[in-house]
MOPAC internal coordinates of N, CA, C and O (Angstrom, degrees):
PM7 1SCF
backbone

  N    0.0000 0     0.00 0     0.00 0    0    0    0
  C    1.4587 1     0.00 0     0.00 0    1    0    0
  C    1.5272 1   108.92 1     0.00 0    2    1    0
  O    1.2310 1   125.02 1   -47.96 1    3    2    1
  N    1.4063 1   107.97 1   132.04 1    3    2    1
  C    1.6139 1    97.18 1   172.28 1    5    3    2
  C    1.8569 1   104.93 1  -110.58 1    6    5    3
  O    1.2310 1   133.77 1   -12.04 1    7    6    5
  N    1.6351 1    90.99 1   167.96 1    7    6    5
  C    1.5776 1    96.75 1  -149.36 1    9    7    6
  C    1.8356 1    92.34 1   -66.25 1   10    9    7
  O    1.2310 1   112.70 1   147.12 1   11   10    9
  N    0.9224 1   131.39 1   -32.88 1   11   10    9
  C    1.2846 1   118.44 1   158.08 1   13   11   10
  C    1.6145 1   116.00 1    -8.64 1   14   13   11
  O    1.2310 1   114.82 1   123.12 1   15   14   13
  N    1.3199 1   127.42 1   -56.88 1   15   14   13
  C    1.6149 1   141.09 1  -129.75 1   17   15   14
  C    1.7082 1    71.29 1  -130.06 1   18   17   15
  O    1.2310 1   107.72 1   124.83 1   19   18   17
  N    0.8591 1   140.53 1   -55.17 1   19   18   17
  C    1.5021 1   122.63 1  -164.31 1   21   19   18
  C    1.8461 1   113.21 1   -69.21 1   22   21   19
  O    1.2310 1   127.38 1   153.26 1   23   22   21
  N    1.5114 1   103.40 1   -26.74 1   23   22   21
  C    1.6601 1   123.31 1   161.74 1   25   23   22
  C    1.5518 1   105.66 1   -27.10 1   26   25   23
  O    1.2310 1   144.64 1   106.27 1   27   26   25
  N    1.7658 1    69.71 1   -73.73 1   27   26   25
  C    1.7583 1    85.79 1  -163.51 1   29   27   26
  C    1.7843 1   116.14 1   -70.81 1   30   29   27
  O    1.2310 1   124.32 1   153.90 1   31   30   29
  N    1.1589 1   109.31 1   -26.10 1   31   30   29
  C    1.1977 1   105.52 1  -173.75 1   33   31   30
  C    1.9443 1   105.97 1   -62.05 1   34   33   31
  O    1.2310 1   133.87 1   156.59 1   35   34   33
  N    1.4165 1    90.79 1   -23.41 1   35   34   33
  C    1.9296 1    98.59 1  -162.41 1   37   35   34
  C    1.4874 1    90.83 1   -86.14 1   38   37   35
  O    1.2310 1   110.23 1   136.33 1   39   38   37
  N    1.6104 1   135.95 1   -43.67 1   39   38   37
  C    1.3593 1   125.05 1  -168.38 1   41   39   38
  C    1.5352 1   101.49 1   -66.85 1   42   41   39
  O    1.2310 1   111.79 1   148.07 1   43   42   41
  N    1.6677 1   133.09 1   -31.93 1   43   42   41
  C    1.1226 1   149.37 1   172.29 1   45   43   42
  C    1.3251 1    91.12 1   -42.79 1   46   45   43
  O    1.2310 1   113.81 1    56.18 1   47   46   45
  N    1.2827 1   129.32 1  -123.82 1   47   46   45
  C    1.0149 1   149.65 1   159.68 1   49   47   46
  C    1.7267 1   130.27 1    22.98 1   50   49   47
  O    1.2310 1   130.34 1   144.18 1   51   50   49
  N    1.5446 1    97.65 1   -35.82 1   51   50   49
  C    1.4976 1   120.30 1  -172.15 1   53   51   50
  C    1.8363 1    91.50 1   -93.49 1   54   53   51
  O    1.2310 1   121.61 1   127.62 1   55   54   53
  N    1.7469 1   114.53 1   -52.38 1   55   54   53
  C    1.4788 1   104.07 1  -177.28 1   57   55   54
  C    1.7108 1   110.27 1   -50.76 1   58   57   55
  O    1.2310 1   122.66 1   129.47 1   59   58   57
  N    1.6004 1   112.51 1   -50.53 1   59   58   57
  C    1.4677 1   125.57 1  -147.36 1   61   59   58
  C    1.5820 1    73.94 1   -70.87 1   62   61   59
  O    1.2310 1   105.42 1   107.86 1   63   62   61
  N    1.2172 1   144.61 1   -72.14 1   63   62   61
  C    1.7655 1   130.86 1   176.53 1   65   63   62
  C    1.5118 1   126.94 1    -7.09 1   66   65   63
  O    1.2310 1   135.00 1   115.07 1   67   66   65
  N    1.4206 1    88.58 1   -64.93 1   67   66   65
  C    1.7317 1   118.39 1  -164.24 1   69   67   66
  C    1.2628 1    97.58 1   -58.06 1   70   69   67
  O    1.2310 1   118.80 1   129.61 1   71   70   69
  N    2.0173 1   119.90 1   -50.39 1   71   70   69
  C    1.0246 1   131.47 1  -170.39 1   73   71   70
  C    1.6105 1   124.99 1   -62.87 1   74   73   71
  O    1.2310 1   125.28 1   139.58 1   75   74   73
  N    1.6785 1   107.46 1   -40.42 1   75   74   73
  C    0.9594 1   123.04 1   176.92 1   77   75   74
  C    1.3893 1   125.27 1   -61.24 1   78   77   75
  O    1.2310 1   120.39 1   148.22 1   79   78   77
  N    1.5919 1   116.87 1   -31.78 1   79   78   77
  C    1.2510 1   136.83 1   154.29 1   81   79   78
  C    1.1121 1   135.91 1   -28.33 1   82   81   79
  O    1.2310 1   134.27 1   101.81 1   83   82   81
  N    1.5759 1    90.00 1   -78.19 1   83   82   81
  C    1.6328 1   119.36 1   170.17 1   85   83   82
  C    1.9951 1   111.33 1   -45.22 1   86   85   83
  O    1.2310 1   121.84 1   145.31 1   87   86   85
  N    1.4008 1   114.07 1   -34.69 1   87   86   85
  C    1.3537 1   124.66 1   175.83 1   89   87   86
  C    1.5898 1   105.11 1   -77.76 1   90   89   87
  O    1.2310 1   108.53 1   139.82 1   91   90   89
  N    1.3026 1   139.06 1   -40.18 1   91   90   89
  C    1.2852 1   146.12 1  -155.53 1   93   91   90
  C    2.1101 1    83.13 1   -77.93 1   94   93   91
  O    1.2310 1   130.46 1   104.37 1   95   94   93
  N    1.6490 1    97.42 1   -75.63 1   95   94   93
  C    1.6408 1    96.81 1  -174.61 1   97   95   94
  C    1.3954 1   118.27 1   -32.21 1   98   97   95
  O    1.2310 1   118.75 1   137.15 1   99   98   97
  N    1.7335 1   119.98 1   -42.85 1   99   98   97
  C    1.0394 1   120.11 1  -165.18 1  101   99   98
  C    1.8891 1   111.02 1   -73.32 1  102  101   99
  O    1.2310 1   122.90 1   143.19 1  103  102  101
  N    1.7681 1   112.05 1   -36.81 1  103  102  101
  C    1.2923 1    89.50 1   168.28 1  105  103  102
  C    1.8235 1   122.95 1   -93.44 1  106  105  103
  O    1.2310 1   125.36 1  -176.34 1  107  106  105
  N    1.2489 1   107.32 1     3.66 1  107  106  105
  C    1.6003 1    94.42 1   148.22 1  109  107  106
  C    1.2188 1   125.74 1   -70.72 1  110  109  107
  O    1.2310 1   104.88 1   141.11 1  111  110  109
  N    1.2872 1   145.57 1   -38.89 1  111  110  109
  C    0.9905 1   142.66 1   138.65 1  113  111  110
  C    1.5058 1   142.03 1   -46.83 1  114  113  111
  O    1.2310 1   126.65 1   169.18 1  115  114  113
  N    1.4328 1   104.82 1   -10.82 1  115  114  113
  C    1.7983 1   108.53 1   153.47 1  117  115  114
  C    1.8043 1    95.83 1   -69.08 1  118  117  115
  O    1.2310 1   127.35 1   126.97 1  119  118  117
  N    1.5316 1   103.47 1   -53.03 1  119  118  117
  C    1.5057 1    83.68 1  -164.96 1  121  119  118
  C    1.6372 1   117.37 1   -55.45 1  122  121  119
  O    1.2310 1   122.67 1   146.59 1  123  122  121
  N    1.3649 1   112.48 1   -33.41 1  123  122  121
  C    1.7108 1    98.57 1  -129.66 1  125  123  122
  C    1.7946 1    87.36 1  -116.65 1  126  125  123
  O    1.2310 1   118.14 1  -163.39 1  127  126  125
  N    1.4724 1   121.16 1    16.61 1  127  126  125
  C    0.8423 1   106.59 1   165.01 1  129  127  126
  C    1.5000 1   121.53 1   -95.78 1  130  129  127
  O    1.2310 1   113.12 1   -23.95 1  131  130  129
  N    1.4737 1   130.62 1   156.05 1  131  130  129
  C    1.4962 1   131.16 1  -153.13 1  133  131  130
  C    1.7660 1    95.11 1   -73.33 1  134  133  131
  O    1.2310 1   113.29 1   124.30 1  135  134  133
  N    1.2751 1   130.29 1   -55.70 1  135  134  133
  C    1.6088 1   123.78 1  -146.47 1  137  135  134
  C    1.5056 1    93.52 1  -105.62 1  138  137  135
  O    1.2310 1   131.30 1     0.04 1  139  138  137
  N    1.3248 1    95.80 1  -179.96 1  139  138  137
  C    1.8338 1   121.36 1   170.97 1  141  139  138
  C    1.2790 1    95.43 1   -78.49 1  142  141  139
  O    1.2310 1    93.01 1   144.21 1  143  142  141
  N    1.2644 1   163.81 1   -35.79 1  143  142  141
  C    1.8468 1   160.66 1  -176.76 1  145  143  142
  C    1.1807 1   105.70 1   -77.36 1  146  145  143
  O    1.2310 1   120.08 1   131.82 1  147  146  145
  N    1.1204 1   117.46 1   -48.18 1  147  146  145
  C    2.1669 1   119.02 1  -174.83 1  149  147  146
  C    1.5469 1    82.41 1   -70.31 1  150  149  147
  O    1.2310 1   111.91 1   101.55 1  151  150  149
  N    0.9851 1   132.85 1   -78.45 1  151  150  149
  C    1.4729 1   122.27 1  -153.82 1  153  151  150
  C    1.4351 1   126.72 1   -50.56 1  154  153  151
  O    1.2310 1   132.46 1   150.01 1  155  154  153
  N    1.8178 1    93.54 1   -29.99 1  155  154  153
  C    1.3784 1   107.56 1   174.36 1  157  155  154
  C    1.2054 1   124.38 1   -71.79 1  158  157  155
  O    1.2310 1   115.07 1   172.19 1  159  158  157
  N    1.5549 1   126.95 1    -7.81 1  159  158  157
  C    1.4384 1   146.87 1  -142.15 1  161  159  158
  C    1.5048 1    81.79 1  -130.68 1  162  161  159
  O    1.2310 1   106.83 1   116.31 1  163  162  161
  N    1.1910 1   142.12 1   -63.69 1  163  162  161
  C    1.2504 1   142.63 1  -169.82 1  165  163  162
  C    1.5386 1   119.07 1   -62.13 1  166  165  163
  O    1.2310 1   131.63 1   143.25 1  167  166  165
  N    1.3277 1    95.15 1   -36.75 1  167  166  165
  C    1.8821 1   112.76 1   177.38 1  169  167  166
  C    1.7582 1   103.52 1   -58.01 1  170  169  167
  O    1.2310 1   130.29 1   121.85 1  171  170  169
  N    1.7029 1    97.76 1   -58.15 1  171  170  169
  C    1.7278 1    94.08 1  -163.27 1  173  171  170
  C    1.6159 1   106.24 1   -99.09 1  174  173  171
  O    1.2310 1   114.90 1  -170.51 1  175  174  173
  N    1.3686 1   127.27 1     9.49 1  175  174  173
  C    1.8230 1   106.79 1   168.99 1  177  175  174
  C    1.6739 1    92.01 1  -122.83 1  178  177  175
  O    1.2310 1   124.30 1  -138.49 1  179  178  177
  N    1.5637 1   109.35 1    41.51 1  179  178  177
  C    1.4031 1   102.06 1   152.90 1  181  179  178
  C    1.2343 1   111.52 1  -139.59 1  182  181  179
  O    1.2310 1   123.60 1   172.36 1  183  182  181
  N    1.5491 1   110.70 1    -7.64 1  183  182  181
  C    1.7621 1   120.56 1   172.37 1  185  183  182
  C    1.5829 1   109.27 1   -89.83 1  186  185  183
  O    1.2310 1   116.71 1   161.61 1  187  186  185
  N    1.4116 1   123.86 1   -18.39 1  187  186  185
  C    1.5286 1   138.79 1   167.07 1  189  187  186
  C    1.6436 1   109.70 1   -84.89 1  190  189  187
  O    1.2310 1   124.21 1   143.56 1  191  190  189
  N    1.2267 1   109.53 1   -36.44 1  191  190  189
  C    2.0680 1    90.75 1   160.80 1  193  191  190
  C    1.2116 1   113.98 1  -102.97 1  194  193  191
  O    1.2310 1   112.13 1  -175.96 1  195  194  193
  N    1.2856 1   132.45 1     4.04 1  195  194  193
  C    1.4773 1   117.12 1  -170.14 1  197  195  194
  C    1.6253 1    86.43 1  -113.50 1  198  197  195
  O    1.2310 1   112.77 1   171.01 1  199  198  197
  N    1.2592 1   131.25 1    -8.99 1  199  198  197
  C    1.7461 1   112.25 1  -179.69 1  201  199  198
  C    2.1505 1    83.72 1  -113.97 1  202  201  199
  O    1.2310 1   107.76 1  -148.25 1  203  202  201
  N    1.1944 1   140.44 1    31.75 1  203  202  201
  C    1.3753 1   129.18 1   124.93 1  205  203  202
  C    1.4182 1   109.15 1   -87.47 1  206  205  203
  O    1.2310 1   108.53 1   119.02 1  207  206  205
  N    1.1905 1   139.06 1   -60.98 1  207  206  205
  C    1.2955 1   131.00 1  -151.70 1  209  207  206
  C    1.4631 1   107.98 1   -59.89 1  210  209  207
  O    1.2310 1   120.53 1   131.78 1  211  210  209
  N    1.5699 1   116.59 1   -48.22 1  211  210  209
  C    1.0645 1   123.27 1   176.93 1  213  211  210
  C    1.9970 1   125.29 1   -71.78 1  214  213  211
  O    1.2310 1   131.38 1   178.85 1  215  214  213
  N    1.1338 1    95.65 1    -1.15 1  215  214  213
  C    1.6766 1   116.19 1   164.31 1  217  215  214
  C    1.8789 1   104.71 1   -95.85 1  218  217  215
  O    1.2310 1   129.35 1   141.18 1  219  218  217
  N    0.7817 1    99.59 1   -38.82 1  219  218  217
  C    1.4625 1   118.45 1   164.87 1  221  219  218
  C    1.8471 1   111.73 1   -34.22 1  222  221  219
  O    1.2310 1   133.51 1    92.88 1  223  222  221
  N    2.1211 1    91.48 1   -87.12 1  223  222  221
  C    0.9882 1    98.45 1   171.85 1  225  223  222
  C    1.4550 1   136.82 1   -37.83 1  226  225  223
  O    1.2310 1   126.61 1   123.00 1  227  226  225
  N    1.6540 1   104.88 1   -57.00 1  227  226  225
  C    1.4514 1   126.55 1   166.51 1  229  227  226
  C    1.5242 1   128.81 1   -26.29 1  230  229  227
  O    1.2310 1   130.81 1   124.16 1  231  230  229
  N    1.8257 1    96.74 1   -55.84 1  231  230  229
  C    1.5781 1   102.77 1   157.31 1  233  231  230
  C    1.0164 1   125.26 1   -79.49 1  234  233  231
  O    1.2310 1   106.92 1  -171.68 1  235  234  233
  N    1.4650 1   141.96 1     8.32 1  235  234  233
  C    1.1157 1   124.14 1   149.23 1  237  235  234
  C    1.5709 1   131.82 1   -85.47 1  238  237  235
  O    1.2310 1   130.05 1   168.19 1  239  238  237
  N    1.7598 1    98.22 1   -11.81 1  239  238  237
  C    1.7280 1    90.55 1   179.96 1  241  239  238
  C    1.5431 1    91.05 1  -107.79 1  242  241  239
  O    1.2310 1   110.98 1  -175.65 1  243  242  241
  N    1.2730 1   134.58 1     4.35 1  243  242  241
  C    1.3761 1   120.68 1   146.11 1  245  243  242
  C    1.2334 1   131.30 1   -48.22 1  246  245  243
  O    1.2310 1   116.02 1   141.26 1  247  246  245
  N    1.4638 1   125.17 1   -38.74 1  247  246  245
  C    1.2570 1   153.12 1  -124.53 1  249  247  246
  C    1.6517 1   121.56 1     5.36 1  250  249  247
  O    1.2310 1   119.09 1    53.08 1  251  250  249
  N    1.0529 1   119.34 1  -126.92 1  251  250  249
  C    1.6336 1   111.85 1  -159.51 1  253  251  250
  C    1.5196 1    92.13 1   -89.04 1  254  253  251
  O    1.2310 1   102.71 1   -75.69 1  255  254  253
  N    0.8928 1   149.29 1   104.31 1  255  254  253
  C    1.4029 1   149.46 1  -154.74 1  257  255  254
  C    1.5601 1   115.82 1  -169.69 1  258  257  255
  O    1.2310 1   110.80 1   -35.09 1  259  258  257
  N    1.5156 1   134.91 1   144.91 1  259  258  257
  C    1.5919 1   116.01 1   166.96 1  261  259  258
  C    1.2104 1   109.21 1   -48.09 1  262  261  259
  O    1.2310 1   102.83 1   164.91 1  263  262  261
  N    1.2348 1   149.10 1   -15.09 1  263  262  261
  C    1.5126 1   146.11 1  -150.78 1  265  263  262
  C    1.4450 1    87.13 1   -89.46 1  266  265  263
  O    1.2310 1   112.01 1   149.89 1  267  266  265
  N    1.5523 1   132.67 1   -30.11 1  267  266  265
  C    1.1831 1   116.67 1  -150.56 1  269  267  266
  C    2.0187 1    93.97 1  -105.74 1  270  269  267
  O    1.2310 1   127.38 1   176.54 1  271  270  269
  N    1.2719 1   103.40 1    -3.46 1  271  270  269
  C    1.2643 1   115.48 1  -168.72 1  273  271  270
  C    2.1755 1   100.30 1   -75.94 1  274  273  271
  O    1.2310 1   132.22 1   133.99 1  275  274  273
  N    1.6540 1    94.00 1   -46.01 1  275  274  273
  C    0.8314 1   107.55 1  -163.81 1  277  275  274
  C    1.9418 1   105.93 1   -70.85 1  278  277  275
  O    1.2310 1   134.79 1   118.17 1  279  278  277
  N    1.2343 1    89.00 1   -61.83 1  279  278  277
  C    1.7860 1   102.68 1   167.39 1  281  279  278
  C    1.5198 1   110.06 1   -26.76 1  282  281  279
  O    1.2310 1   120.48 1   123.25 1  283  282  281
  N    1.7431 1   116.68 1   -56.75 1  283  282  281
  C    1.6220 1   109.19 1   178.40 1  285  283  282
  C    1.4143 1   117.72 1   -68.86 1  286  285  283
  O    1.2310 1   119.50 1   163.86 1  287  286  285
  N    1.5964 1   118.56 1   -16.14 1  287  286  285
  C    1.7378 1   117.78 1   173.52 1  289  287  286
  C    1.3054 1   101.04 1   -66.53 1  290  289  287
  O    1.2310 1   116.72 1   141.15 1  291  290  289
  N    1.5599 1   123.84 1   -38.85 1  291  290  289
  C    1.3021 1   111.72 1  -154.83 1  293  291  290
  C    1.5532 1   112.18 1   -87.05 1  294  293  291
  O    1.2310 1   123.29 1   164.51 1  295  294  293
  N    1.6469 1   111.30 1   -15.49 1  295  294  293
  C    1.3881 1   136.18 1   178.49 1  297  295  294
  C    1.2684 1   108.82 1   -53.03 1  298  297  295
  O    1.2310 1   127.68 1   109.62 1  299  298  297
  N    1.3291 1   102.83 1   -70.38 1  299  298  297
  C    1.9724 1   125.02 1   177.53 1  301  299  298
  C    1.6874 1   114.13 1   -58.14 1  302  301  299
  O    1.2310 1   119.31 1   166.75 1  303  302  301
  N    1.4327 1   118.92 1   -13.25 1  303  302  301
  C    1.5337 1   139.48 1  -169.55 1  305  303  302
  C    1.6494 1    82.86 1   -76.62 1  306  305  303
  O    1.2310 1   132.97 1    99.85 1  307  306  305
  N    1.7360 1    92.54 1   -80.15 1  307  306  305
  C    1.4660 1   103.02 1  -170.30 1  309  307  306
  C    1.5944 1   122.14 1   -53.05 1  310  309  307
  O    1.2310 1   128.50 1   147.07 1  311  310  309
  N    1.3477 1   101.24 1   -32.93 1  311  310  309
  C    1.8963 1   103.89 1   175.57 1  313  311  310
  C    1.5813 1   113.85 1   -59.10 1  314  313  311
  O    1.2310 1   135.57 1   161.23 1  315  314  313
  N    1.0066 1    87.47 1   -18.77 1  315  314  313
  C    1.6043 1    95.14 1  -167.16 1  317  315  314
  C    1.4986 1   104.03 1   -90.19 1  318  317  315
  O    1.2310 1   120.76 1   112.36 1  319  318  317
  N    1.7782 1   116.15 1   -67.64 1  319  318  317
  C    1.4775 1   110.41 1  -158.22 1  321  319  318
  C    2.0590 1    91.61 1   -87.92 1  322  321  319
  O    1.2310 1   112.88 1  -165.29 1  323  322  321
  N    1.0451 1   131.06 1    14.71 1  323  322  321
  C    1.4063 1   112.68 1   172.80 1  325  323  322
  C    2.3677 1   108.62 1   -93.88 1  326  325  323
  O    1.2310 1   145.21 1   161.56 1  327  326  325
  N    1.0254 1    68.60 1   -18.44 1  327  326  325
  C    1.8559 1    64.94 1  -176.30 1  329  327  326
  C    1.9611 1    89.42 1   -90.79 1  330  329  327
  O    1.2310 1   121.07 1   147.19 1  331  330  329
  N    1.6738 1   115.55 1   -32.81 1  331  330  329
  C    1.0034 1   107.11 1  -179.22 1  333  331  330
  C    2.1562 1   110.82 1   -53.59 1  334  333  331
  O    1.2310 1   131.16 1   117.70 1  335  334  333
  N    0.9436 1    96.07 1   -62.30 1  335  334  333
  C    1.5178 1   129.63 1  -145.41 1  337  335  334
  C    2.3094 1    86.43 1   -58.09 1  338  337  335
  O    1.2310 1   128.81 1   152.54 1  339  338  337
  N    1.4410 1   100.63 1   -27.46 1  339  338  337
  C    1.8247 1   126.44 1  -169.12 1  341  339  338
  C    1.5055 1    99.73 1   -77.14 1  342  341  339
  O    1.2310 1   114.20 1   129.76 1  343  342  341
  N    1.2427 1   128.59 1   -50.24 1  343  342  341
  C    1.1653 1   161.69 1   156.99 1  345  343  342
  C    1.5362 1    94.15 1   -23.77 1  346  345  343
  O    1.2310 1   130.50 1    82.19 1  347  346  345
  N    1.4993 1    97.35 1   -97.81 1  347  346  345
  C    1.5710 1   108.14 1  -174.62 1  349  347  346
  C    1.6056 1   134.47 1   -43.17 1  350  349  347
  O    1.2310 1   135.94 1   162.03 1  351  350  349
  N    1.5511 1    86.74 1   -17.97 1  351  350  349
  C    1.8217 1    97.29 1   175.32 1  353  351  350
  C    1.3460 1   101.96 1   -94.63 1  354  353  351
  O    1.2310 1   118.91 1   133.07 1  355  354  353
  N    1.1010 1   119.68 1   -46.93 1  355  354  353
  C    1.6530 1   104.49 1   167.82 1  357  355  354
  C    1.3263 1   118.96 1   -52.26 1  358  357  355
  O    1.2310 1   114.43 1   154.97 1  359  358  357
  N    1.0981 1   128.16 1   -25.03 1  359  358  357
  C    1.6730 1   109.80 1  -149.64 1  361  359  358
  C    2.0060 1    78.97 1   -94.42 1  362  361  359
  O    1.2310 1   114.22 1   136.62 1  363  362  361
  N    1.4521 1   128.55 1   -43.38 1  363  362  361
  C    1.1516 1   150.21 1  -139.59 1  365  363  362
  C    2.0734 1    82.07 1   -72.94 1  366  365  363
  O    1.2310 1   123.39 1   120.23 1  367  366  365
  N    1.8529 1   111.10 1   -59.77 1  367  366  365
  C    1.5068 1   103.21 1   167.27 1  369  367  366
  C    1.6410 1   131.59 1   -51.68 1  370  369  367
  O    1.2310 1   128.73 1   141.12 1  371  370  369
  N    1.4850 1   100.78 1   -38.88 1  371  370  369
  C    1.3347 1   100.43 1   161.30 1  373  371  370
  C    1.8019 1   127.72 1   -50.08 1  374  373  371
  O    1.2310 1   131.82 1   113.13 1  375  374  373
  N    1.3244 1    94.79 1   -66.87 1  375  374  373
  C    1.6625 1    95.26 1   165.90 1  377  375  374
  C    1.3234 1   140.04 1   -44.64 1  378  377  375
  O    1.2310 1   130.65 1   158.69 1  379  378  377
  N    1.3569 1    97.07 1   -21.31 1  379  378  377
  C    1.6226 1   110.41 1   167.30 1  381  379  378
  C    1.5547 1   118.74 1   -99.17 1  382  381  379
  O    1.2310 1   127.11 1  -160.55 1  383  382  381
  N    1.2813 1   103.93 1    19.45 1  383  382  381
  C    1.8159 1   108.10 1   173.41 1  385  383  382
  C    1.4913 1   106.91 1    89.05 1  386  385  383
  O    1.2310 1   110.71 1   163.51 1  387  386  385
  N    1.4522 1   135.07 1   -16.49 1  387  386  385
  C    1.3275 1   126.45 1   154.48 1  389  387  386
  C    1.3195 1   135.41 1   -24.32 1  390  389  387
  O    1.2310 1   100.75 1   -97.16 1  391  390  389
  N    1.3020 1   152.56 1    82.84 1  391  390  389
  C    1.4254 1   141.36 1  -174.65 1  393  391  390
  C    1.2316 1   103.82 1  -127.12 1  394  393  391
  O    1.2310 1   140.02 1   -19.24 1  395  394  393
  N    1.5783 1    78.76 1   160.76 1  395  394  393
  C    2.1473 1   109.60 1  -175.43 1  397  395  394
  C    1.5826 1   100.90 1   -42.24 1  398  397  395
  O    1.2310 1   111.73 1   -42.33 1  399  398  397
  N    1.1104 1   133.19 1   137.67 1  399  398  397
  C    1.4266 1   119.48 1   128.49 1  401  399  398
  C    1.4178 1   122.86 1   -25.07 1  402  401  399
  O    1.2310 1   117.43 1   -43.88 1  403  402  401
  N    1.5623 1   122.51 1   136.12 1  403  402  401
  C    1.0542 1   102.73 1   171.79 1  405  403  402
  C    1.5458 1    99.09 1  -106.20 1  406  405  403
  O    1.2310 1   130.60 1   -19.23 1  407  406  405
  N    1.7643 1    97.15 1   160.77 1  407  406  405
  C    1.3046 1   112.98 1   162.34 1  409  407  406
  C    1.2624 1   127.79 1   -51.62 1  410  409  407
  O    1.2310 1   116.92 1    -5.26 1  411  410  409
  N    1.4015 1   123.46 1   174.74 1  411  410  409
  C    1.9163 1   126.16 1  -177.86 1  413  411  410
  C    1.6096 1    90.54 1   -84.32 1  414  413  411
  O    1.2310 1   122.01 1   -46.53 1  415  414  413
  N    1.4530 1   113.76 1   133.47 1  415  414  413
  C    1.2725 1   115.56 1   163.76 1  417  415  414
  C    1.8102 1   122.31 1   105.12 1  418  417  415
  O    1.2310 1   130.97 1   175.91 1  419  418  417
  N    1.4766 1    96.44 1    -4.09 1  419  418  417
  C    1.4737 1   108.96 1  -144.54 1  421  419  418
  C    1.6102 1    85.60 1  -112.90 1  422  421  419
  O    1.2310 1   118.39 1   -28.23 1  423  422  421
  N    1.3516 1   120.67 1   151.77 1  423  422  421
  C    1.9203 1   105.95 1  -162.60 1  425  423  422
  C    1.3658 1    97.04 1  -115.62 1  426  425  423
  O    1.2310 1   116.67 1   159.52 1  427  426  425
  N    1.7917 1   123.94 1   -20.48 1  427  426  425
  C    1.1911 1    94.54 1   174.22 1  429  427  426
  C    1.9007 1   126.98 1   107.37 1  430  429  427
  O    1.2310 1   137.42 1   139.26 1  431  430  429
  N    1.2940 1    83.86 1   -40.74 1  431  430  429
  C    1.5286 1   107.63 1   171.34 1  433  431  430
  C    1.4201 1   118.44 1   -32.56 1  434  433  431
  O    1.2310 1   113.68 1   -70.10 1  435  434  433
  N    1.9523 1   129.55 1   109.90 1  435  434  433
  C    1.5795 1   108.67 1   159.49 1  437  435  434
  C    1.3542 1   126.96 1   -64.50 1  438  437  435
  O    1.2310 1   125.05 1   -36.54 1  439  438  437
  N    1.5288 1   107.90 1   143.46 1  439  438  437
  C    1.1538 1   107.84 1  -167.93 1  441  439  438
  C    1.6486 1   120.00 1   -61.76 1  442  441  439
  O    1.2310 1   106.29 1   -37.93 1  443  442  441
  N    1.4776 1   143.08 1   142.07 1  443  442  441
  C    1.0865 1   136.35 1   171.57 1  445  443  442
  C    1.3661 1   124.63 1   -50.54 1  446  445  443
  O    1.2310 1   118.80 1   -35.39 1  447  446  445
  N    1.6435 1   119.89 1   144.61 1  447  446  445
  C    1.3546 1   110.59 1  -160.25 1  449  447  446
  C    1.3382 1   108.87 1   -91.53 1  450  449  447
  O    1.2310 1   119.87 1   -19.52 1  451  450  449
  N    1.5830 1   117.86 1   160.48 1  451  450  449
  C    2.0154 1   117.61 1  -173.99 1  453  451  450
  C    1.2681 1    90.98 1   -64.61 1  454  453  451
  O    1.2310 1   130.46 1   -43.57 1  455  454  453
  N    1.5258 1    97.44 1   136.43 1  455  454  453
  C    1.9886 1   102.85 1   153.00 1  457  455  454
  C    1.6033 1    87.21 1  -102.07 1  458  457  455
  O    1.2310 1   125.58 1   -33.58 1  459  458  457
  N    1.4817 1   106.88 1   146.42 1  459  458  457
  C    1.7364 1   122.65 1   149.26 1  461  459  458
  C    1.4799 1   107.97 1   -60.19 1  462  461  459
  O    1.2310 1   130.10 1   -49.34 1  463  462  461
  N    1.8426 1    98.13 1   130.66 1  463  462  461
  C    0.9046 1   109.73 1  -163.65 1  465  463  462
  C    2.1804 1   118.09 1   -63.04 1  466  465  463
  O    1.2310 1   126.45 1   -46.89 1  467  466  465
  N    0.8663 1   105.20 1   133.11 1  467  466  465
  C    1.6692 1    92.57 1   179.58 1  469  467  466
  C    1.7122 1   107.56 1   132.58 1  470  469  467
  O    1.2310 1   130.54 1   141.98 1  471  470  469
  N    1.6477 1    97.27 1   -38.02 1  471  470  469
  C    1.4486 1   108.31 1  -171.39 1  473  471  470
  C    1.8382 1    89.66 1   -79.45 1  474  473  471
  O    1.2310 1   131.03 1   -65.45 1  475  474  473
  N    1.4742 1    96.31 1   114.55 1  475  474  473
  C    1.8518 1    88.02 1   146.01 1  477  475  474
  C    1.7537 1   133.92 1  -122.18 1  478  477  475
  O    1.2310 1   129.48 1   -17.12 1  479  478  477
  N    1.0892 1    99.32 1   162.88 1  479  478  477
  C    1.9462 1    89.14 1  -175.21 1  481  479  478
  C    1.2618 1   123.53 1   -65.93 1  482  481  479
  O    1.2310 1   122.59 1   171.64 1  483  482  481
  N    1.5238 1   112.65 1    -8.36 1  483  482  481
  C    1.7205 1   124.38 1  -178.20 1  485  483  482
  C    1.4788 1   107.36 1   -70.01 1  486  485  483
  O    1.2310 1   120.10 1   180.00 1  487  486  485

């Protein structure tokens, strides 16, 4: 092996790690966090860095190859519909009366609705 190939094999190796991690934290933290928002927050900014790094890794022990062609379609697939797909379940709990905890101090209040401009209540 020349150190070329041993490089890559170690930056390989270190993403598919890093990556694998980043996935492990994220479902301890589906479990063990208290609400539907922490978990939801924990689910998708640890399934959005831990499935790059590990696409990462992947293309590097692919190397320059269609395999690695294919690996970045499926990268940009997932970058795309996982913040999408995070998105839609939140907004979907919201709509059904689900809300944040609020913070200490914070009142809570819905916001007042638009009048068109021109109409006034006087």
């Amino acid at each position: 092996m020349s150190a070329l190939e041993i490089i890559i094999n170690l930056l390989s190796w270190f993403f598919i790690v890093s990556g694998s991690v980043f996935v492990v934290i994220g479902a301890v933290g589906t479990i063990r966090f208290p609400d539907f928002w922490s978990r939801l927050h924990a689910a998708s900014i640890t399934d959005s860095a831990g499935m790059i790094l590990l696409v990462i890794g992947m293309c590097l022990q692919a190397g320059p190859t269609l395999v690695t062609v294919k690996l970045l379609i499926i990268g940009v697939f997932l970058f795309i519909t996982g913040p999408t797909s995070t998105h839609a379940v939140a907004n979907a709990a919201l709509v059904t009366g689900l809300r944040p905890p609020e913070g200490e101090g914070l009142i809570g209040a819905e916001p007042e609705p638009l009048t068109p401009e021109g109409e006034d209540d006087a």
